[in-house]
PQR file with spaces between the fields and no chain letter, atoms N, CA, C, O and H, PARSE charges and radii, in Angstrom:
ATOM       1  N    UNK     1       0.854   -1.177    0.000 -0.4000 1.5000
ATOM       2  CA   UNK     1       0.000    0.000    0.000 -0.0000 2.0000
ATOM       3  C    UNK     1       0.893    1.232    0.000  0.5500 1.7000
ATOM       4  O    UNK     1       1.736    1.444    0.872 -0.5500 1.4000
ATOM       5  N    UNK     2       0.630    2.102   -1.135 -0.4000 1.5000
ATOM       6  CA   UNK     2       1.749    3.438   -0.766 -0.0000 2.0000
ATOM       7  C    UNK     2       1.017    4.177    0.100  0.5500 1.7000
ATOM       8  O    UNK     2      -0.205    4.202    0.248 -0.5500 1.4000
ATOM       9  H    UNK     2      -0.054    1.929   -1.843  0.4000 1.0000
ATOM      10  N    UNK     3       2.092    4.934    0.803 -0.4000 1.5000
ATOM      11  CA   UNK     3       1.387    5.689    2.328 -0.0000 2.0000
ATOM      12  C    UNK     3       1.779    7.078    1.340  0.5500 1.7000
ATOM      13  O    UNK     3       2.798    6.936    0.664 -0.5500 1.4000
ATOM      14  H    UNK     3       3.084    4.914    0.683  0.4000 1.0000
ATOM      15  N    UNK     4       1.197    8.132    1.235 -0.4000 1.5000
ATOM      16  CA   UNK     4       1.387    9.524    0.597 -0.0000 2.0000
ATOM      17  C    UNK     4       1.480   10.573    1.560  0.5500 1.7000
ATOM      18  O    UNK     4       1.716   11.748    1.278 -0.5500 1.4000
ATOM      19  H    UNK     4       0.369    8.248    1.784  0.4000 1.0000
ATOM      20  N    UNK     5       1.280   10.098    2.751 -0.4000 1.5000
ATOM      21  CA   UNK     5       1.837   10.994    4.073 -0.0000 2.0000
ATOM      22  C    UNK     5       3.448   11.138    4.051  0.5500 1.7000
ATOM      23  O    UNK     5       3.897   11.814    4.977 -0.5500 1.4000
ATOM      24  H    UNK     5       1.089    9.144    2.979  0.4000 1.0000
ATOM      25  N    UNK     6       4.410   10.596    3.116 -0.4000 1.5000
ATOM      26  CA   UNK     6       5.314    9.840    3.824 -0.0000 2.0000
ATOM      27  C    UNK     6       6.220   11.248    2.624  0.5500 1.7000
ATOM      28  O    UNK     6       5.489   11.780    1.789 -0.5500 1.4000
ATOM      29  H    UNK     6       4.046   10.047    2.363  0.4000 1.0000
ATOM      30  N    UNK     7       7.127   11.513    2.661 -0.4000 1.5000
ATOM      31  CA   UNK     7       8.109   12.524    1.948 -0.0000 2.0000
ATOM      32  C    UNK     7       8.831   11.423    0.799  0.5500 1.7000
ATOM      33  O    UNK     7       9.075   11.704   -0.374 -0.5500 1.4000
ATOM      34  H    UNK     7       7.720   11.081    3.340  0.4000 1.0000
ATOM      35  N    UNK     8       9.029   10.437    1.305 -0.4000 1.5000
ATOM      36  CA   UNK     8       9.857    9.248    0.450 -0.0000 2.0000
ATOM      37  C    UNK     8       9.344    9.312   -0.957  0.5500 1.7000
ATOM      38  O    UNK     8       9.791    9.630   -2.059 -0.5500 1.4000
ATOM      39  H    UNK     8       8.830   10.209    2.258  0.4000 1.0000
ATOM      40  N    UNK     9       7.674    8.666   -0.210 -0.4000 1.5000
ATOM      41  CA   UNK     9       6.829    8.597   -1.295 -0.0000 2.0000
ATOM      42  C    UNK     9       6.711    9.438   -2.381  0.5500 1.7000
ATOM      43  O    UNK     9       6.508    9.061   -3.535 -0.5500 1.4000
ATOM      44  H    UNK     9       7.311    8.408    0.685  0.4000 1.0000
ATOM      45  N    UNK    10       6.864   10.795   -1.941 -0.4000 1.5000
ATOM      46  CA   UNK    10       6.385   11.692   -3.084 -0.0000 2.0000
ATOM      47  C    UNK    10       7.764   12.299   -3.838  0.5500 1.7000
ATOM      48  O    UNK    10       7.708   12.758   -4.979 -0.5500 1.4000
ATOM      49  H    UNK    10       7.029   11.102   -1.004  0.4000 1.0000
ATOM      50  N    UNK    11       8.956   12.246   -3.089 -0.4000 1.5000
ATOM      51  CA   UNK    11      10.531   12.020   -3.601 -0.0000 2.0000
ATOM      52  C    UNK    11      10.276   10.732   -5.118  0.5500 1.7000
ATOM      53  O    UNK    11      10.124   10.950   -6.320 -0.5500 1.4000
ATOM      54  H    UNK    11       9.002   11.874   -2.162  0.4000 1.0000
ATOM      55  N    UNK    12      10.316    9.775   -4.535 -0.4000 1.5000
ATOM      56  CA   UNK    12      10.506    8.768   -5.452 -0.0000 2.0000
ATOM      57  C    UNK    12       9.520    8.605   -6.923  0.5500 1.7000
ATOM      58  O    UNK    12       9.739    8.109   -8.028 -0.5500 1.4000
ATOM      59  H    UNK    12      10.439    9.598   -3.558  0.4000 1.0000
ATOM      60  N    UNK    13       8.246    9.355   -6.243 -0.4000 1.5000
ATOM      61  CA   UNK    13       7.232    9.389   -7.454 -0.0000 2.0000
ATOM      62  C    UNK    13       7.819   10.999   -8.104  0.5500 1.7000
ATOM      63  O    UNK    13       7.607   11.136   -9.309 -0.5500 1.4000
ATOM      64  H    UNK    13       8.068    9.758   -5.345  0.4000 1.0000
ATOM      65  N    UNK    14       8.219   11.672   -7.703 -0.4000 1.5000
ATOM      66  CA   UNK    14       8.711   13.302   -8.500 -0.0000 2.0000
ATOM      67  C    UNK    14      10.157   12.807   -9.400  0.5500 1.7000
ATOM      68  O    UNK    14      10.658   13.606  -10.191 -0.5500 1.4000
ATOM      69  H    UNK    14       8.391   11.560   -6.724  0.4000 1.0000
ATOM      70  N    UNK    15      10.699   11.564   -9.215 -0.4000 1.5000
ATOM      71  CA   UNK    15      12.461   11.268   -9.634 -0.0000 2.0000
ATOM      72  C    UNK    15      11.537    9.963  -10.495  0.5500 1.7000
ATOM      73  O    UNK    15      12.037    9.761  -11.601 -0.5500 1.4000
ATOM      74  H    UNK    15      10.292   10.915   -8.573  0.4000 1.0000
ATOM      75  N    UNK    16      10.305    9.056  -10.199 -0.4000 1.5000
ATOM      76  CA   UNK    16      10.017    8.153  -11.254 -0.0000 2.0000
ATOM      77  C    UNK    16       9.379    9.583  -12.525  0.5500 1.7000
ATOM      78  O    UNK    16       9.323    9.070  -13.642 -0.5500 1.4000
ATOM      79  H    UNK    16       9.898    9.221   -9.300  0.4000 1.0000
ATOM      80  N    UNK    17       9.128   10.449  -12.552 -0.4000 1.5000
ATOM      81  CA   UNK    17       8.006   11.165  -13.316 -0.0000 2.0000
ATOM      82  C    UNK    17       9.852   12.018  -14.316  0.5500 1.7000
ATOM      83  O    UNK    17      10.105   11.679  -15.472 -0.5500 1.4000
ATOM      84  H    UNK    17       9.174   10.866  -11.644  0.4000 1.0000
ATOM      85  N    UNK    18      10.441   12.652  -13.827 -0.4000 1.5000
ATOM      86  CA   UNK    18      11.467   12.976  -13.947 -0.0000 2.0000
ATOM      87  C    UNK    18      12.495   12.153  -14.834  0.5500 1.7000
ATOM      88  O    UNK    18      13.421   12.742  -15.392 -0.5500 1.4000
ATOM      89  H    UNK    18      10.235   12.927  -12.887  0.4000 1.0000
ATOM      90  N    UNK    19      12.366   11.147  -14.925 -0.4000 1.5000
ATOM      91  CA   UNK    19      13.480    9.763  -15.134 -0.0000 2.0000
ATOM      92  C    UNK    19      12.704    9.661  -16.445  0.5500 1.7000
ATOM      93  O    UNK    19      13.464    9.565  -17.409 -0.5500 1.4000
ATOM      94  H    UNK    19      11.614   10.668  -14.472  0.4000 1.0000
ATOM      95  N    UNK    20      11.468    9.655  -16.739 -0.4000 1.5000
ATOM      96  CA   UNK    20      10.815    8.949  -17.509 -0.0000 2.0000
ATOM      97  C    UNK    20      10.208   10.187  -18.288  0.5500 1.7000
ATOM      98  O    UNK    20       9.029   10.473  -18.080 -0.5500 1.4000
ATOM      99  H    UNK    20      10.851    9.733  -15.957  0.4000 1.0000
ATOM     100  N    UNK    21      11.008   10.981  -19.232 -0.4000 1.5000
ATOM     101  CA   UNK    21      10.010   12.144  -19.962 -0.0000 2.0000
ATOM     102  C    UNK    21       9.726   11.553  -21.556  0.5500 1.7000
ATOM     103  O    UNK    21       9.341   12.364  -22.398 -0.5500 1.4000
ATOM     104  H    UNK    21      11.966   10.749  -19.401  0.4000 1.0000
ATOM     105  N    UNK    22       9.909   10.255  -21.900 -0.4000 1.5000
ATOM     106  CA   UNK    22       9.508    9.444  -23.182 -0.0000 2.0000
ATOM     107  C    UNK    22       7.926    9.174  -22.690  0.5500 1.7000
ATOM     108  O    UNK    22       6.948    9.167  -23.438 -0.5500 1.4000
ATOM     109  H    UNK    22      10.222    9.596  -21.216  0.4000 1.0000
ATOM     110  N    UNK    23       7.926    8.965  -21.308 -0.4000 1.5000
ATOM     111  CA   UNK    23       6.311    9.155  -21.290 -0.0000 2.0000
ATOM     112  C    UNK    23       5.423    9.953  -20.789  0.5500 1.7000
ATOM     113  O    UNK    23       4.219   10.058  -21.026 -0.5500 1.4000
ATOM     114  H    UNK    23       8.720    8.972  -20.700  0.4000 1.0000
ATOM     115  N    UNK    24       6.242   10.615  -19.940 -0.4000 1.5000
ATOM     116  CA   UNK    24       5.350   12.047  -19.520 -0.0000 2.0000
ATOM     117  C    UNK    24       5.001   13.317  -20.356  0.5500 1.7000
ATOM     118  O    UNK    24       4.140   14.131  -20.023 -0.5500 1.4000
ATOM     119  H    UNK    24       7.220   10.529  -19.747  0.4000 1.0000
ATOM     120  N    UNK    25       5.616   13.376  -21.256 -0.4000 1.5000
ATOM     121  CA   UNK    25       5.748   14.229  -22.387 -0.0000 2.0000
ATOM     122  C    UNK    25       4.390   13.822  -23.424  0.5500 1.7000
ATOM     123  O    UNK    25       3.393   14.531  -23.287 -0.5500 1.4000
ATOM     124  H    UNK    25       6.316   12.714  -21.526  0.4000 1.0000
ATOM     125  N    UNK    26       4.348   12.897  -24.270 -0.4000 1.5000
ATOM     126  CA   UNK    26       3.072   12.908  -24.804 -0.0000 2.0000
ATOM     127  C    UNK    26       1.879   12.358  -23.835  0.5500 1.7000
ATOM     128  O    UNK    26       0.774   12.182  -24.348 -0.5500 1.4000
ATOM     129  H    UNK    26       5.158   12.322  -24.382  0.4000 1.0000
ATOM     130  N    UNK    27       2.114   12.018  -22.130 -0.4000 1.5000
ATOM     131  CA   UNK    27       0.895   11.638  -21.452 -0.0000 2.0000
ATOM     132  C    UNK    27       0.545   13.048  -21.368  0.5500 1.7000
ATOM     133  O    UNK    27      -0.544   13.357  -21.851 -0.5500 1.4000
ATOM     134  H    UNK    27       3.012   12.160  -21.713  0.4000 1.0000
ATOM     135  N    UNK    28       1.035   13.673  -21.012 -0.4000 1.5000
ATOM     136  CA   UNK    28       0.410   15.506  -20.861 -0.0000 2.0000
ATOM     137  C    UNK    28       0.263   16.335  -21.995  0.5500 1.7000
ATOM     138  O    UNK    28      -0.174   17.483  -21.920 -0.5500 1.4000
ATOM     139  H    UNK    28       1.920   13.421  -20.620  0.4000 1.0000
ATOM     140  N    UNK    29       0.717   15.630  -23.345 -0.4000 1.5000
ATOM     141  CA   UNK    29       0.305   16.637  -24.560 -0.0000 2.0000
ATOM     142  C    UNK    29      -1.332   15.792  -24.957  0.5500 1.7000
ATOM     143  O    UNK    29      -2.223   16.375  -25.575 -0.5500 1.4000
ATOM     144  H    UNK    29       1.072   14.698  -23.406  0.4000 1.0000
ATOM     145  N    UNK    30      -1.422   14.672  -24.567 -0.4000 1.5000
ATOM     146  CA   UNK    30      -2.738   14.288  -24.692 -0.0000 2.0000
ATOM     147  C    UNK    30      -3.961   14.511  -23.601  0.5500 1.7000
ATOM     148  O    UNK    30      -5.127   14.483  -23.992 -0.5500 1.4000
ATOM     149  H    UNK    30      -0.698   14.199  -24.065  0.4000 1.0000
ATOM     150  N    UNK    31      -3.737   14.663  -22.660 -0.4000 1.5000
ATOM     151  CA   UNK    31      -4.272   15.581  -21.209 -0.0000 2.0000
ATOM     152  C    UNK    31      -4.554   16.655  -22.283  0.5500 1.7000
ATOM     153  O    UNK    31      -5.483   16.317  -23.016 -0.5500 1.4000
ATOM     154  H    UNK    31      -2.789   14.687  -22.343  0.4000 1.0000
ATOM     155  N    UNK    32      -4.170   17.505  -22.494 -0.4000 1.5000
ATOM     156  CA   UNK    32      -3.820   18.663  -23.010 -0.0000 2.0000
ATOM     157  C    UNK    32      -5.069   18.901  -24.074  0.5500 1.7000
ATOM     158  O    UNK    32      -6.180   19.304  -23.729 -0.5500 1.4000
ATOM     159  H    UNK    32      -3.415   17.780  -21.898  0.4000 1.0000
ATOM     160  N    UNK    33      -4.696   18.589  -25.377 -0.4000 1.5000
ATOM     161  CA   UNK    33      -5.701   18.203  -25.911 -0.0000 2.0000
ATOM     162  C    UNK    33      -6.639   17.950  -25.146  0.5500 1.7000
ATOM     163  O    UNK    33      -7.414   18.905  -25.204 -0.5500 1.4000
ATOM     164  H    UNK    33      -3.794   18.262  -25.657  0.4000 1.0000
ATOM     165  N    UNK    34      -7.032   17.135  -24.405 -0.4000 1.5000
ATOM     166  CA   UNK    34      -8.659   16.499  -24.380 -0.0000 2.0000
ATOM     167  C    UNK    34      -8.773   17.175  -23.532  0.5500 1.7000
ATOM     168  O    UNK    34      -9.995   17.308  -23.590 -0.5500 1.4000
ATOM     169  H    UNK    34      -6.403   16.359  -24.358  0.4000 1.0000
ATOM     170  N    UNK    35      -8.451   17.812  -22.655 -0.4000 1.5000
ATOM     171  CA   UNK    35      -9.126   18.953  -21.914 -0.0000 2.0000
ATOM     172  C    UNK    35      -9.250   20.473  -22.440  0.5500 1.7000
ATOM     173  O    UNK    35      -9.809   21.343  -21.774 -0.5500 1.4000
ATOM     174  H    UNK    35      -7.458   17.704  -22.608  0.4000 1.0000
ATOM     175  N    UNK    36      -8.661   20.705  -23.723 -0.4000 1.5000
ATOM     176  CA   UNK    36      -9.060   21.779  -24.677 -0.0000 2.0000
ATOM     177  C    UNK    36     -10.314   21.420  -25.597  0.5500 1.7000
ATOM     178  O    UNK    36     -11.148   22.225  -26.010 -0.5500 1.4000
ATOM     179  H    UNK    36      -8.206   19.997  -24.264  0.4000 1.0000
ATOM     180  N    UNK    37     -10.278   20.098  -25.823 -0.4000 1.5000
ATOM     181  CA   UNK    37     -11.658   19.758  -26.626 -0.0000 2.0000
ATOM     182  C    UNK    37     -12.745   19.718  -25.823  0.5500 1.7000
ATOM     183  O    UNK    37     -13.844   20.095  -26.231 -0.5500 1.4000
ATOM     184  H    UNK    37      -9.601   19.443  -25.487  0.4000 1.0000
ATOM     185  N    UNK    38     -12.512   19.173  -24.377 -0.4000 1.5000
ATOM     186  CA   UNK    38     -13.805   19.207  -23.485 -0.0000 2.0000
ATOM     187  C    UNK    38     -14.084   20.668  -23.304  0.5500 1.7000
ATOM     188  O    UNK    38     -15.311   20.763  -23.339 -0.5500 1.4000
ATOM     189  H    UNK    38     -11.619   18.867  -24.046  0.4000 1.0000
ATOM     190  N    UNK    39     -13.503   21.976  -23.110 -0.4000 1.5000
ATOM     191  CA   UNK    39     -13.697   22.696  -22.698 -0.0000 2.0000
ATOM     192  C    UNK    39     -14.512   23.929  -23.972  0.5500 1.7000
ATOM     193  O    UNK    39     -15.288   24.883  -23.910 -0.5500 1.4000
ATOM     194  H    UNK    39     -12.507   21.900  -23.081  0.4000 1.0000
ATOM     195  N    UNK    40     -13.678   23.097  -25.158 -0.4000 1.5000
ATOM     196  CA   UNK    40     -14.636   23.692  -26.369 -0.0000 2.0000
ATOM     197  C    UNK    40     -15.694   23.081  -26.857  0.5500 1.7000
ATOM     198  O    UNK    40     -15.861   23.421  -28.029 -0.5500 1.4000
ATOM     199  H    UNK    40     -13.048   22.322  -25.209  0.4000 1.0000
ATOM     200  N    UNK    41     -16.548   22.269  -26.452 -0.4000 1.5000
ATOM     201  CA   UNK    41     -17.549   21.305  -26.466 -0.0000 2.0000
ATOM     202  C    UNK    41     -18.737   22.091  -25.267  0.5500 1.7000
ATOM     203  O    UNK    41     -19.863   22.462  -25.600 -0.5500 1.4000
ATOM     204  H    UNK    41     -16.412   21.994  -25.501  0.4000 1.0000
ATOM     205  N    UNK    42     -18.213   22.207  -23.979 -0.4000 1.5000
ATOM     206  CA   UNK    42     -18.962   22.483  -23.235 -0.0000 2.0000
ATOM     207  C    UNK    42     -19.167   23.654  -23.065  0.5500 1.7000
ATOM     208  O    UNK    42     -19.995   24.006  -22.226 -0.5500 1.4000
ATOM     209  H    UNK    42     -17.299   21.906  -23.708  0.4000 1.0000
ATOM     210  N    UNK    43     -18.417   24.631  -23.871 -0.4000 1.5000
ATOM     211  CA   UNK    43     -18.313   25.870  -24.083 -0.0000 2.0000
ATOM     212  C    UNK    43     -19.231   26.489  -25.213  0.5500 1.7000
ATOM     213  O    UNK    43     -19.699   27.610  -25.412 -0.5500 1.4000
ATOM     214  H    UNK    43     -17.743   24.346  -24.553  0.4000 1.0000
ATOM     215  N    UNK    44     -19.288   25.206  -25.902 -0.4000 1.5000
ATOM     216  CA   UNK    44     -20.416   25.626  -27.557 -0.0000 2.0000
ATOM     217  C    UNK    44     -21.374   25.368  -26.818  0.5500 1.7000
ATOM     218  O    UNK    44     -22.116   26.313  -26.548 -0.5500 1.4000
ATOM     219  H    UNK    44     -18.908   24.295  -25.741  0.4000 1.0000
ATOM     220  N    UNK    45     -21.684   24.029  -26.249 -0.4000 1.5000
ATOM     221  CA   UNK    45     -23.064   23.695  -25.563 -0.0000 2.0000
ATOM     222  C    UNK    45     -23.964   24.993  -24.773  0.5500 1.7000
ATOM     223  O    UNK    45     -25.169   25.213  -24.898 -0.5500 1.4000
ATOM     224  H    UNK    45     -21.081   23.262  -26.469  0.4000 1.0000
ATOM     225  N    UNK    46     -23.052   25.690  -24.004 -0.4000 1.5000
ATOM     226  CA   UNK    46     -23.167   26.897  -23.224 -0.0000 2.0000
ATOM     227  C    UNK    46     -23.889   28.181  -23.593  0.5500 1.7000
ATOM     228  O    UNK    46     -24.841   28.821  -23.148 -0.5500 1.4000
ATOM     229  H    UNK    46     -22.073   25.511  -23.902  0.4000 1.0000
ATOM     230  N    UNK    47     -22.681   28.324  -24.999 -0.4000 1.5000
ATOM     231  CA   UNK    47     -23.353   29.049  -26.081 -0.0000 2.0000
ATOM     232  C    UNK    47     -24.806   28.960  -26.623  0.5500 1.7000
ATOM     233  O    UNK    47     -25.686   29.812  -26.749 -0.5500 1.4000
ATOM     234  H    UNK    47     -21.907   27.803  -25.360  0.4000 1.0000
ATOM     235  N    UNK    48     -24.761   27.819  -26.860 -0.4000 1.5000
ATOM     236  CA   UNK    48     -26.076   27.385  -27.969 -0.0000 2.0000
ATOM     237  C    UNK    48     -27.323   27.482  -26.753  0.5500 1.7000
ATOM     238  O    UNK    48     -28.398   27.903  -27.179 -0.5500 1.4000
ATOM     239  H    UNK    48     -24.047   27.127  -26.758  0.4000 1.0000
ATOM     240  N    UNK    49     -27.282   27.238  -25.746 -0.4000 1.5000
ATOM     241  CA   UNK    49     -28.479   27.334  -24.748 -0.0000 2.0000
ATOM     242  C    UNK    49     -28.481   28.774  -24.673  0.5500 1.7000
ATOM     243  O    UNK    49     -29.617   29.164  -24.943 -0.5500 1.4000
ATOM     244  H    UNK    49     -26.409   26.895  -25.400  0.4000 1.0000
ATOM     245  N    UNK    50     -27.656   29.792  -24.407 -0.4000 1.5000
ATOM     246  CA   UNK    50     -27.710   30.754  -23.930 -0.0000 2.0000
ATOM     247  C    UNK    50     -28.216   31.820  -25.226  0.5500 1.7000
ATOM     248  O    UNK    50     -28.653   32.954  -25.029 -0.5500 1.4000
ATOM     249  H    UNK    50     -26.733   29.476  -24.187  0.4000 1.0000
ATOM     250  N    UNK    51     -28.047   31.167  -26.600 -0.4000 1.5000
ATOM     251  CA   UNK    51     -28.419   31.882  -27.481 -0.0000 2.0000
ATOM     252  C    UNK    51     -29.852   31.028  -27.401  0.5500 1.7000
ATOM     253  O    UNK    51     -29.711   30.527  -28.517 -0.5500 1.4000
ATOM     254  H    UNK    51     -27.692   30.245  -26.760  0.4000 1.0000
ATOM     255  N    UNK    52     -30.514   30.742  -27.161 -0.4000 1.5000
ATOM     256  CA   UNK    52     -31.875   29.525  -27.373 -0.0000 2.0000
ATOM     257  C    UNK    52     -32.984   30.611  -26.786  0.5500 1.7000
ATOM     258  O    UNK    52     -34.045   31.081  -27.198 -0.5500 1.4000
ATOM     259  H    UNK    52     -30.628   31.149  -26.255  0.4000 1.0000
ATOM     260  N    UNK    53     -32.081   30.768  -25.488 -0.4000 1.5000
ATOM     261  CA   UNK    53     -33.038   32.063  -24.579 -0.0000 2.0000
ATOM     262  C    UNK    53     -33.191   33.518  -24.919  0.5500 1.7000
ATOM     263  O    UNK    53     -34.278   34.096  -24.924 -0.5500 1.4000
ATOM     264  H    UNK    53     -31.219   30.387  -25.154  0.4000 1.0000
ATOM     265  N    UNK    54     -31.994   34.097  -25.214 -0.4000 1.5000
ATOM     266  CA   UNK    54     -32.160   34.942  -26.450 -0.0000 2.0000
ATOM     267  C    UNK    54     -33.313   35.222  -27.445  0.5500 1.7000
ATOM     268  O    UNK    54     -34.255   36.011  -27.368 -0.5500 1.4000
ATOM     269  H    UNK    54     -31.111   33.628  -25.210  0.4000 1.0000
ATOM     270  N    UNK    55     -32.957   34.343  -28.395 -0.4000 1.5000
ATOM     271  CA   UNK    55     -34.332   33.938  -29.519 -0.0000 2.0000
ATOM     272  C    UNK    55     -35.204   34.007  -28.594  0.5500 1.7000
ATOM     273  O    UNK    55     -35.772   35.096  -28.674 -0.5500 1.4000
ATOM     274  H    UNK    55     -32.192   33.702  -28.457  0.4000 1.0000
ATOM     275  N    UNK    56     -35.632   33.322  -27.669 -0.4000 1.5000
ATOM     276  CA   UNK    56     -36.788   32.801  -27.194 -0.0000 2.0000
ATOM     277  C    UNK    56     -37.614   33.827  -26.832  0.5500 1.7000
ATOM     278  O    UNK    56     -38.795   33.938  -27.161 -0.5500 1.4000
ATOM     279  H    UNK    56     -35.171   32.437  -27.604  0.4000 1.0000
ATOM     280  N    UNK    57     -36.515   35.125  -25.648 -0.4000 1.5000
ATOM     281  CA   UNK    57     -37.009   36.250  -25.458 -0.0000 2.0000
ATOM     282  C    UNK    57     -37.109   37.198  -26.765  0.5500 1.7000
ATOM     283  O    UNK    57     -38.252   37.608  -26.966 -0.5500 1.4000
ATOM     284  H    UNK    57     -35.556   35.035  -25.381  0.4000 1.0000
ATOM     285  N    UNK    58     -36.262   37.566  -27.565 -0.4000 1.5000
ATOM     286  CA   UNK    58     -36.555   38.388  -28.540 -0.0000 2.0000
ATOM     287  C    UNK    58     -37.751   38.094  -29.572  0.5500 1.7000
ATOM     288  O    UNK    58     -38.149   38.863  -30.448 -0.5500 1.4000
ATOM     289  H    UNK    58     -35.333   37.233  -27.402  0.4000 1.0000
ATOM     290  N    UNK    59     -38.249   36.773  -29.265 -0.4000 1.5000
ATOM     291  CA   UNK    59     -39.308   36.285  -29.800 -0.0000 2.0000
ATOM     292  C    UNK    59     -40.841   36.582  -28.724  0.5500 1.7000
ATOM     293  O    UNK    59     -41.980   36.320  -29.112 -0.5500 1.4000
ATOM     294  H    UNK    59     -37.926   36.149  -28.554  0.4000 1.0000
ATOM     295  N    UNK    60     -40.647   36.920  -27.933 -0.4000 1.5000
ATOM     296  CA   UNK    60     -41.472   37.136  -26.598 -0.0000 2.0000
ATOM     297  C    UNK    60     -41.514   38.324  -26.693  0.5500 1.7000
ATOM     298  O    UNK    60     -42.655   38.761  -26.545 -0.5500 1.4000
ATOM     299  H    UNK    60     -39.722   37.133  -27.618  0.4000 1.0000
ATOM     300  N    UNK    61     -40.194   39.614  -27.016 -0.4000 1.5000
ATOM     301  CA   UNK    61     -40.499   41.005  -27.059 -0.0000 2.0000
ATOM     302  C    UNK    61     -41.767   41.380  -28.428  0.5500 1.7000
ATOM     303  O    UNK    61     -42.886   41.887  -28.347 -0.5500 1.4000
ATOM     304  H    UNK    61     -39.267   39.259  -27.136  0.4000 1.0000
ATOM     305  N    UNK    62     -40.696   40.684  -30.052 -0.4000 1.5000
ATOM     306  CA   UNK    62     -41.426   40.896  -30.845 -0.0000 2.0000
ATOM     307  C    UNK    62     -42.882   40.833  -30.928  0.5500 1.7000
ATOM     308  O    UNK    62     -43.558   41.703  -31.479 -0.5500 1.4000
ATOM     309  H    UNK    62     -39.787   40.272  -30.118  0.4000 1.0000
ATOM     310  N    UNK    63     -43.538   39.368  -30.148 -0.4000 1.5000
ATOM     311  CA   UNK    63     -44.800   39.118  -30.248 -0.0000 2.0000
ATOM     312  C    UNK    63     -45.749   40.301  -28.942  0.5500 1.7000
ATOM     313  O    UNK    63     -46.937   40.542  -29.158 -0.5500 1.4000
ATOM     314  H    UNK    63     -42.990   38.662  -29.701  0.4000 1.0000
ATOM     315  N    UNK    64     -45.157   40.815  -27.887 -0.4000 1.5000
ATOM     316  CA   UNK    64     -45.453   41.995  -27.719 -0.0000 2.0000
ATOM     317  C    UNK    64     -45.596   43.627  -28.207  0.5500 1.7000
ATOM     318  O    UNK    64     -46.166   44.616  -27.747 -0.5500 1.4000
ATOM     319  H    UNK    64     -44.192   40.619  -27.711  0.4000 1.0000
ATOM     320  N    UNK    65     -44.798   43.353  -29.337 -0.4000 1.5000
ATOM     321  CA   UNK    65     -44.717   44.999  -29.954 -0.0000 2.0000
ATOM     322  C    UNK    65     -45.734   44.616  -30.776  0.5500 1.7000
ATOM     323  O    UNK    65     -46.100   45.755  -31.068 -0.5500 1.4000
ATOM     324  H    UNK    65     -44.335   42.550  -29.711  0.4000 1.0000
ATOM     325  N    UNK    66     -46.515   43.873  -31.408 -0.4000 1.5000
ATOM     326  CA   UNK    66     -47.583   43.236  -32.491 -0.0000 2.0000
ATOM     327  C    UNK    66     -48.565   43.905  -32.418  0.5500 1.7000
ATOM     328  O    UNK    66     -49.539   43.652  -33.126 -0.5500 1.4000
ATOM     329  H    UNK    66     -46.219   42.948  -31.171  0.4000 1.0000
């Protein structure tokens, strides 16, 4: 069981992460990516509702000026 209270622990995991940049290097350019695509996904989604209400009201003003 690793204990993460422990200084060792987090020494040896900062010198395994360090030792090894053949894989930390594209594990974080792909992080990277997919948390730029999630964030432009949920960001259009955001958009598109927030323009929905928009319409919805400018459709609510128009049918008042009638």
């Amino acid at each position: 069981m690793l204990d993460l209270s422990t200084l060792k622990a987090w020494t040896d995991g900062l010198w395994a992460v360090i030792s090894a940049p053949h894989i930390l290097v594209p594990l974080l350019f792909i992080i990277a990516i997919a948390a730029w695509w999630f964030r432009g996904t949920f960001e259009r989604t955001r958009r598109d509702g927030l323009q929905s209400i928009i319409s919805g009201r400018d459709a609510q003003i128009a049918g008042l000026n009638m």
